[in-house]
C-alpha atoms as one frame of an Amber mdcrd trajectory, in Angstrom:
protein
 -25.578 -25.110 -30.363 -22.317 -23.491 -30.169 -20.470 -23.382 -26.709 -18.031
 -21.234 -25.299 -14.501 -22.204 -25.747 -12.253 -23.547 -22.481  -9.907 -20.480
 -22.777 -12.965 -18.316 -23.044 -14.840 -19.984 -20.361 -11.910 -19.957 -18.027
 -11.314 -16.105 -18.558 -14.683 -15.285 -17.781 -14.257 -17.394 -14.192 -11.224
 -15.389 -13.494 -13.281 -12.312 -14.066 -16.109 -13.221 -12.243 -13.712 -14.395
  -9.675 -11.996 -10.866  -9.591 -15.144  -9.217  -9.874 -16.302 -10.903  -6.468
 -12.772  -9.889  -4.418 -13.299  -6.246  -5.756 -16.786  -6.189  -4.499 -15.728
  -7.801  -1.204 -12.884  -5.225  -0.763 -15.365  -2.378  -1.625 -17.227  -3.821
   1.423 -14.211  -3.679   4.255 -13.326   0.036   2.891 -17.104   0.873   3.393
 -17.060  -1.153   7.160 -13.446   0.935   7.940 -14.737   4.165   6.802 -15.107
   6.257  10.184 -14.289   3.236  12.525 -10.405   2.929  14.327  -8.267   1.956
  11.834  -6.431  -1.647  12.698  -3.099  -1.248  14.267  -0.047  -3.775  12.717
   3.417  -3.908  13.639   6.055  -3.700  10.672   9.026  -6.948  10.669  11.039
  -3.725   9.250  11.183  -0.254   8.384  13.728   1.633   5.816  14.465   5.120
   5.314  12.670   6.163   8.828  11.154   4.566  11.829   7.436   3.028  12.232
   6.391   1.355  15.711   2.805   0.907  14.961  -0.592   3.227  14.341  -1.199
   3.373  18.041   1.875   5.356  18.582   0.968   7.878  15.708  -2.139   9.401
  17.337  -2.533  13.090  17.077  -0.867  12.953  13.884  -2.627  12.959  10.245
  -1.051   9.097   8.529  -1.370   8.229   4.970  -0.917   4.525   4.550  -0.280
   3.434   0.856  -0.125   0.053  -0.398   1.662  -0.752  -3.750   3.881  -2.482
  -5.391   7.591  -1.053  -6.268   7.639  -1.797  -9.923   4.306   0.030 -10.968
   3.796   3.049 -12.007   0.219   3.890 -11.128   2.112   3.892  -7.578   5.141
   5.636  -8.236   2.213   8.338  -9.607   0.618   7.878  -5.728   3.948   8.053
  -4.142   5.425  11.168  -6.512   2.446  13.032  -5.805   2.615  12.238  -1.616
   5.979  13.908  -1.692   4.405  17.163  -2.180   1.775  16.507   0.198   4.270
  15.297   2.916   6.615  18.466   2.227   3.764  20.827   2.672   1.836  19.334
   5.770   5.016  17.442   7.889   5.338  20.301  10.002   1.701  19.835  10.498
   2.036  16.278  11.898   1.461  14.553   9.015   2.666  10.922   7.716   3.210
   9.302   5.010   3.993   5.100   5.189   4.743   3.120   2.122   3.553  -0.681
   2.463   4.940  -2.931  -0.710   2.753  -6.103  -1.302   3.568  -9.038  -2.182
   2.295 -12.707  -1.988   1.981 -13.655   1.499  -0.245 -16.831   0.664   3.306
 -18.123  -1.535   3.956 -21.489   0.194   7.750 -20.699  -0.312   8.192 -16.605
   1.239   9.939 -14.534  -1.230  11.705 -11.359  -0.743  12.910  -8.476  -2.812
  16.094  -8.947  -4.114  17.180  -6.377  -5.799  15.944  -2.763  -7.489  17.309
  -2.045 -10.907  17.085   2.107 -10.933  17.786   2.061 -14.545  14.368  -0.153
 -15.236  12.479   1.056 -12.514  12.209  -2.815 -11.755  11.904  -4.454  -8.346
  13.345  -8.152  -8.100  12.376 -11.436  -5.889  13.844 -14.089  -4.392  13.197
 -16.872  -2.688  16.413 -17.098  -1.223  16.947 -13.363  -0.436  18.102 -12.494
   2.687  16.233  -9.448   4.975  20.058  -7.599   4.352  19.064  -7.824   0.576
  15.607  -6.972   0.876  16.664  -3.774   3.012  19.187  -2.971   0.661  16.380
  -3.128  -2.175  14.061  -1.286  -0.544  16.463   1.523   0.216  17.358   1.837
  -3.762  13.329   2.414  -4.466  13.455   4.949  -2.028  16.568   6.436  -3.034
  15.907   6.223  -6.598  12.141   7.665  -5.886  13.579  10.547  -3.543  11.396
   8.809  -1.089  11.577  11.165   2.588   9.060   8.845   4.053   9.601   5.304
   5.264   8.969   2.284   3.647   7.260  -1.115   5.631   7.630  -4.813   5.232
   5.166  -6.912   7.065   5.935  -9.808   8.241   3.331 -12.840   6.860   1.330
 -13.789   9.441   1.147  -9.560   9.792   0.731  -9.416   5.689  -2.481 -11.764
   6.136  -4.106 -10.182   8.572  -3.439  -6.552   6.439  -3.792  -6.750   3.666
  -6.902  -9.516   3.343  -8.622  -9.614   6.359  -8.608  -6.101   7.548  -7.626
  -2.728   5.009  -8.930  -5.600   2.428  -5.992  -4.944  -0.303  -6.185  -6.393
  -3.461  -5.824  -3.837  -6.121  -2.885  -1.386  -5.583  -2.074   1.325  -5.097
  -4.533   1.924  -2.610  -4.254   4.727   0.086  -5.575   4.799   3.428  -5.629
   8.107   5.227  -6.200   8.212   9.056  -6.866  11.312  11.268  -5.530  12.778
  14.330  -8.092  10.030  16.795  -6.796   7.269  14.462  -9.753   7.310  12.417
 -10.202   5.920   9.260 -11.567   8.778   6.961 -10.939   8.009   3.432  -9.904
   5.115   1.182  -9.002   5.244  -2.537  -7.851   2.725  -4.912  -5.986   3.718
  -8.058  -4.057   6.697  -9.210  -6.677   8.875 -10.963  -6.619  12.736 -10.756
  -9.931  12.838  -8.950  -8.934   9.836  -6.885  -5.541  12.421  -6.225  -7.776
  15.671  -5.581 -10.153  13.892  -2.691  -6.979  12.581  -0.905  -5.449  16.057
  -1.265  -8.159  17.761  -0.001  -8.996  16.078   2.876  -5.607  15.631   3.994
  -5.120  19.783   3.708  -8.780  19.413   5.810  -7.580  17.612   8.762  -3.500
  18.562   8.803  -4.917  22.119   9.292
């Protein structure tokens, strides 16, 4: 009887181990769906102002989670601009969240951004002057018009695991005008891009 090798054996626990976060993720978006969506404070904000999600009511927010060096989100992001250009007047924002390891016994920050690679850098021994300074080259170097967040850990915790339930990225949260919580998607794909168009040109009407 043959049996399964260790590095083929190990794969399939990291799979299985995936599997289960995705389908425990898919069950916060489903409990969100409709309900308030959970306020958070921001340690920081570049390239605009944030004060929390209780102070944006009566205004349309698109909250998207990603990470700076990936282009499935620089797709989200690119594609945002148009929506945020078309519907600001409207009352509608757009809030970019980076992720990063908040579990990391030793907190890391962003470093640097290299526009030429499209590259985001870490550190362990960055300061919050280099992180802002990073963060303001993305935007920059994305013609970003929106601002970008950094959670603090404690903040990242409750976020991005125990609450929006963010492991895959990008993943976009849009919010209506009562602070509701009316559509999640996860991903970058054009029919993933069409629902969060449409319903945002639904509710910023």
């Amino acid at each position: 009887m043959k049996y399964p090798q260790r590095g083929s054996l190990l794969f399939l626990i990291l799979a299985l181990s995936l599997l289960g976060a995705a389908r425990a993720d898919e069950a916060k978006h489903e409990a969100l769906l409709g309900k308030p969506a959970p306020d958070f404070k921001a340690e920081y904000a570049v390239n605009g102002t944030f004060k929390g999600l209780a102070d944006l009511k009566g205004k349309v927010v698109l909250l998207v989670f990603g990470h700076l060096s990936k282009s499935p989100t620089w797709n989200v992001l690119s594609t945002a601009d148009g929506w945020y250009a078309r519907h600001k007047s409207d009352g509608f924002e757009v809030f970019v969240i980076p992720v990063y390891d908040y579990k990391a016994a030793e907190q890391w920050r962003w470093s640097r951004f290299e526009p030429t690679s499209g590259k985001a850098f870490k550190a362990k021994n960055a300061t919050r002057e280099q992180e802002e300074m990073a963060l303001k080259a993305f935007a920059t170097d994305r013609q970003l018009t929106y601002p970008l967040l950094r959670l603090a850990p404690e903040e990242a915790s409750k976020i991005f695991g125990d609450t929006y339930g963010v492991t895959s990225v990008p993943q976009s949260v849009l919010i209506d005008r009562k602070g509701i919580v009316r559509l999640i998607r996860v991903g970058d794909g054009d029919e993933k891009l069409r629902s969060l168009e449409m319903t945002i040109d639904k509710l910023a009407k």
